[in-house]
C-alpha positions in Angstrom: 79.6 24.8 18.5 76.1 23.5 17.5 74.0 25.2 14.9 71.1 26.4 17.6 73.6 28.4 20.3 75.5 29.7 16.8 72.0 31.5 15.7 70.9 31.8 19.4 74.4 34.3 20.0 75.1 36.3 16.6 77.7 38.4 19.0 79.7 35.6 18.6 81.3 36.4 15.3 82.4 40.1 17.0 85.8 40.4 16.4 88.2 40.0 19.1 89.8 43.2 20.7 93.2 42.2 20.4 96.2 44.4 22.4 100.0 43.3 22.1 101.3 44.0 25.4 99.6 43.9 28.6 99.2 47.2 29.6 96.8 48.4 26.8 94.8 45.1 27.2 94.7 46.2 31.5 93.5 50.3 30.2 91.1 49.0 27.3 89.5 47.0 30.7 88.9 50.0 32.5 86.6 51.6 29.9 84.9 48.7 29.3 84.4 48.4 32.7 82.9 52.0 33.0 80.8 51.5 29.9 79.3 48.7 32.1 78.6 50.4 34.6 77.4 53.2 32.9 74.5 51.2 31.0 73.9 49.1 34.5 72.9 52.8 35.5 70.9 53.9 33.1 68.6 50.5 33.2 68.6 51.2 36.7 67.3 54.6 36.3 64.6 53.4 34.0 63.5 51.2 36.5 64.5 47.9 35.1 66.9 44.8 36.6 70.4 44.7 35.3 71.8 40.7 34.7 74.5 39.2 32.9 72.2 37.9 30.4 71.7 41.9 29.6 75.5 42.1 28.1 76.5 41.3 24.7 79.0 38.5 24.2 82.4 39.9 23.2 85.8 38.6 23.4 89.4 40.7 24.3 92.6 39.0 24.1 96.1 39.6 24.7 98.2 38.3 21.7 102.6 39.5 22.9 104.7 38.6 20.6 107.2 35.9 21.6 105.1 34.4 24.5 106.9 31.6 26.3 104.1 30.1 28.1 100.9 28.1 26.9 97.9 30.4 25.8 94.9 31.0 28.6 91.3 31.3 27.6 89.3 32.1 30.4 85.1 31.6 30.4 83.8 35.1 31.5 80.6 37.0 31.6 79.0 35.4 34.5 79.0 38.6 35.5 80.7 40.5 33.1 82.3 42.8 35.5 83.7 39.9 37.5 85.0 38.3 34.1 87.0 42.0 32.9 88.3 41.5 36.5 89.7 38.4 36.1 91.1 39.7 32.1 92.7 42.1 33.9 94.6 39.9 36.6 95.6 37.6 34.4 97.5 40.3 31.9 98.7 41.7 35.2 99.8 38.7 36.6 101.7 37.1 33.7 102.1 40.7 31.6 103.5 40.0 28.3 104.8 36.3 28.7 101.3 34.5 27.2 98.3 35.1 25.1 95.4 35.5 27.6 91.9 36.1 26.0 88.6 36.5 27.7 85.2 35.6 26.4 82.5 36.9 27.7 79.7 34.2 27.4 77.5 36.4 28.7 74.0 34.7 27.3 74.4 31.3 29.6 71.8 31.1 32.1 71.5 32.0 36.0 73.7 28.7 37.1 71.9 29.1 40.9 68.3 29.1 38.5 68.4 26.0 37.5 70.3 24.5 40.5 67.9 25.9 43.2 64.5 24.6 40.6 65.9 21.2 41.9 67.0 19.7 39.0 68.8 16.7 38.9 72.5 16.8 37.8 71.9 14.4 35.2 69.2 15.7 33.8 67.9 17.9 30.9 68.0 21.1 32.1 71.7 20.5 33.4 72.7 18.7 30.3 71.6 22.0 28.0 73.6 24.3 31.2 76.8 21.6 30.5 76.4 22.1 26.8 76.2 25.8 26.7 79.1 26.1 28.9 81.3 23.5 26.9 80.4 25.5 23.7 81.6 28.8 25.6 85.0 27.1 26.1 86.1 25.6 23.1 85.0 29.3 21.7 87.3 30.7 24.0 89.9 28.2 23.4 89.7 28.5 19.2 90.7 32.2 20.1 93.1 31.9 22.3 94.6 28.7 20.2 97.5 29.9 17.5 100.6 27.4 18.5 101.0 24.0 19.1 100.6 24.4 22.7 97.5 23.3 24.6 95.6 26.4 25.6 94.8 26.4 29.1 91.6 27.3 30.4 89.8 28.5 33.9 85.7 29.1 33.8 85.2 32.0 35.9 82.6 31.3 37.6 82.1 28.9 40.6 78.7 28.2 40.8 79.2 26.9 37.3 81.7 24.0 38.6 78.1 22.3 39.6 78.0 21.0 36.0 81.5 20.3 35.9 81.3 16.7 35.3 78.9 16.5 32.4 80.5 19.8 31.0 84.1 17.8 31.1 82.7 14.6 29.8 80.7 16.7 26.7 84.4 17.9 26.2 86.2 15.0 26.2 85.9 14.4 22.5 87.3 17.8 21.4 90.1 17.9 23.6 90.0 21.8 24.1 93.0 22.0 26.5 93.5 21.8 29.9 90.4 22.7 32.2 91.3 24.3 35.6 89.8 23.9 38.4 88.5 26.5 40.6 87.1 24.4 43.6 90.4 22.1 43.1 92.2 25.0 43.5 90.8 26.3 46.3 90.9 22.8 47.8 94.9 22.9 47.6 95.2 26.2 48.9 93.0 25.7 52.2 95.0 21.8 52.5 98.5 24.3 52.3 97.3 26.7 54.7 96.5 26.2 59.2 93.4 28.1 59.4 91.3 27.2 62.6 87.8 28.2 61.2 87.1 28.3 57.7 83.7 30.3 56.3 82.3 29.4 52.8 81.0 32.3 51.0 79.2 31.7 47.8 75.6 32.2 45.8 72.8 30.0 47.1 73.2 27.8 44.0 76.8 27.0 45.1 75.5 26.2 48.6 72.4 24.4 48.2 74.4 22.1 45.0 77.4 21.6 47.6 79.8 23.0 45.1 82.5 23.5 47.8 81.2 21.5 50.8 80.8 18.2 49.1 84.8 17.9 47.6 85.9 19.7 51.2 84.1 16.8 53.5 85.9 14.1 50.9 89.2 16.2 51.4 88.9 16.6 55.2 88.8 20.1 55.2 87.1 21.8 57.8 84.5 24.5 57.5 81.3 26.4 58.3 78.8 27.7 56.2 76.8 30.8 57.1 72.8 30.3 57.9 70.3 30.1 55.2 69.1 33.5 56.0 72.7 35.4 56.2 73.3 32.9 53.3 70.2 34.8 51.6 71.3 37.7 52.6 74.4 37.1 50.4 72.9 36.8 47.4 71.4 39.7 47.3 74.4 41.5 47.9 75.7 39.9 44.8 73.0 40.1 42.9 71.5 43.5 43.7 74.8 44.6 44.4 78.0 43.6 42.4 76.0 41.7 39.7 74.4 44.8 39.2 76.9 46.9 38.9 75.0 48.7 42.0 78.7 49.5 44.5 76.4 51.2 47.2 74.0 48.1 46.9 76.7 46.1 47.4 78.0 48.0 50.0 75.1 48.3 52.1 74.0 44.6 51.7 77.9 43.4 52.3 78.4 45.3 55.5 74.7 44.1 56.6 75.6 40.2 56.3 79.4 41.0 57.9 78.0 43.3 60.7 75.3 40.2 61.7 78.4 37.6 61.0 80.7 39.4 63.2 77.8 39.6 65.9 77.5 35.5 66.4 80.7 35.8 67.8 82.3 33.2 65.8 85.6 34.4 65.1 86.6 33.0 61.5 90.3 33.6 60.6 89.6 32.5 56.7 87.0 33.3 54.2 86.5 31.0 50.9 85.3 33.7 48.5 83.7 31.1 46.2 81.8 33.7 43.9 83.7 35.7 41.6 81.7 38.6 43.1 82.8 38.3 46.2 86.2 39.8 46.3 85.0 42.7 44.6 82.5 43.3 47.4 85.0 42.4 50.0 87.5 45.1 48.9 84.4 47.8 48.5 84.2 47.0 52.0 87.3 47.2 53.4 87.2 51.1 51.8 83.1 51.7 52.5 82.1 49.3 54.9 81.3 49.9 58.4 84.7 50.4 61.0 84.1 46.6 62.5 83.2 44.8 58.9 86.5 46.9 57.4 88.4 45.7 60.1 87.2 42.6 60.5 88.2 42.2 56.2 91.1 43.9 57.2 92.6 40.9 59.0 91.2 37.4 57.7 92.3 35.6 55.4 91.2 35.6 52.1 91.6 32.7 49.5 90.1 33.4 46.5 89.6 30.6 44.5 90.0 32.6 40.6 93.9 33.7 42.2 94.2 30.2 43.0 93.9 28.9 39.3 95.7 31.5 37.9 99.0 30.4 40.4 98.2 26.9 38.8 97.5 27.9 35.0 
């Protein structure tokens, strides 16, 4: 990690929550979870915005004793909500058979920002996002390191995958593990599965940087994308919503973009949730939202592309 994002991030040198078995690691999440929320609240109340770039960076990790299989770091904090999410599946998902540890790299900027000012992808601006994002990994991957087993390693967040190619080229050199995919992921999952009409759900930044859309056209996947104002409409539900820790915000902007979805009569069987928001929203939904969007959520299917690495971590 260079000097400047060292002094830039003095939260870095927290020390790790560390649990031994998977179930205090999943009940630690919880109140951490609730103490986000809780501040999210009170800046809310005060009348201020509530972003990722408001969290502290802090790290958890799982550590069993015995683990048989490689170590998984996973990049977090983009949101920090979606990140504990993800924490928590994972420990779930493989309980106590491997060291899991989450860092919250909460300080790297709005990906859909700097994609949406029309930067180039080779360019300054994306170089610094690649940079910031590669020194958030081989962080995460010095703490979840310990044996002689390359640590594997998912970045949470899929509007990030935009800078995926400089990001893997400025890590090339340390050799921080094995980097995961979430659009490939999702790729192979939608290429295993017969869906006759695919939607892509993700932020603008995703959309407008063809995150998803470009590798799916090369794979011959089909698709459809929702309408730049229902696509609009989406981000705010993520970001006024979910990213804000805001559930009824989320609620009431979700069921507004399913309920004028549902209503152009497409009938999509699949749903790409390619923003680690998204599933949260979708299961607020299917408890809160309206009878048509929670029945609607109800019955398509759902690949989420942050399950899909996990299956292939």
């Amino acid at each position: 990690m260079t000097a400047a994002h060292t002094a830039a991030s003095p939260q870095l040198r927290a020390p790790v929550r560390r649990f031994a078995r998977h179930q205090a690691a999943i009940e630690s999440m919880a109140g951490y979870e609730a103490a986000l929320c809780e501040g999210a609240a009170l800046r809310r109340s005060r009348g201020l915005t509530v972003a990722d770039q408001d969290q502290p960076e802090e790290a958890f990790g799982l550590f069993p004793e015995g683990a048989s299989l490689p170590p998984l770091a996973i990049i977090g904090g983009m949101g920090p909500l979606a990140g504990s999410m993800a924490f928590r599946r994972a420990c779930a998902r493989f309980r106590d058979t491997r060291s899991v540890v989450l860092y919250q790299a909460c300080s790297v900027p709005d990906r859909s920002a700097v994609i949406l000012s029309g930067r180039r992808s080779d360019g300054p601006a994306c170089r610094e996002m690649a940079s910031r994002l590669a020194d958030a990994v081989q962080l995460a991957v010095s703490l979840a390191g310990g044996d002689c087993r390359p640590v594997r390693c998912i970045l949470a967040c899929n509007t990030a995958h935009y800078f995926w190619r400089p990001l893997t080229d400025q890590l090339r050199s340390s050799a921080p593990g094995q980097m995961i995919s979430l659009v490939e992921a999702a790729a192979a999952a939608l290429q295993s599965q017969a869906h006759r009409k695919t939607l892509l759900l993700m932020t603008e930044g995703a959309r407008v940087g063809r995150v998803f859309s470009a590798p799916f056209l090369e794979a011959g996947i089909g698709f459809e994308e929702p309408t730049p104002e229902l696509s609009h409409l989406l981000m705010r539900a993520i970001f006024e919503g979910v990213k804000s820790l805001d559930s009824r915000r989320a609620v009431e902007l979700g069921n507004e973009f399913f309920e004028r979805m549902i209503a152009t009569g497409r009938n999509y069987d699949c749903l790409l949730a390619g923003c680690t928001e998204i599933p949260h929203t979708i299961d607020l939904l299917r408890l809160h939202g309206s009878p048509r969007t929670a029945s609607f959520l109800s019955q398509v299917v759902v690949v989420d592309p942050l399950e899909e690495a996990l299956r292939r971590a």
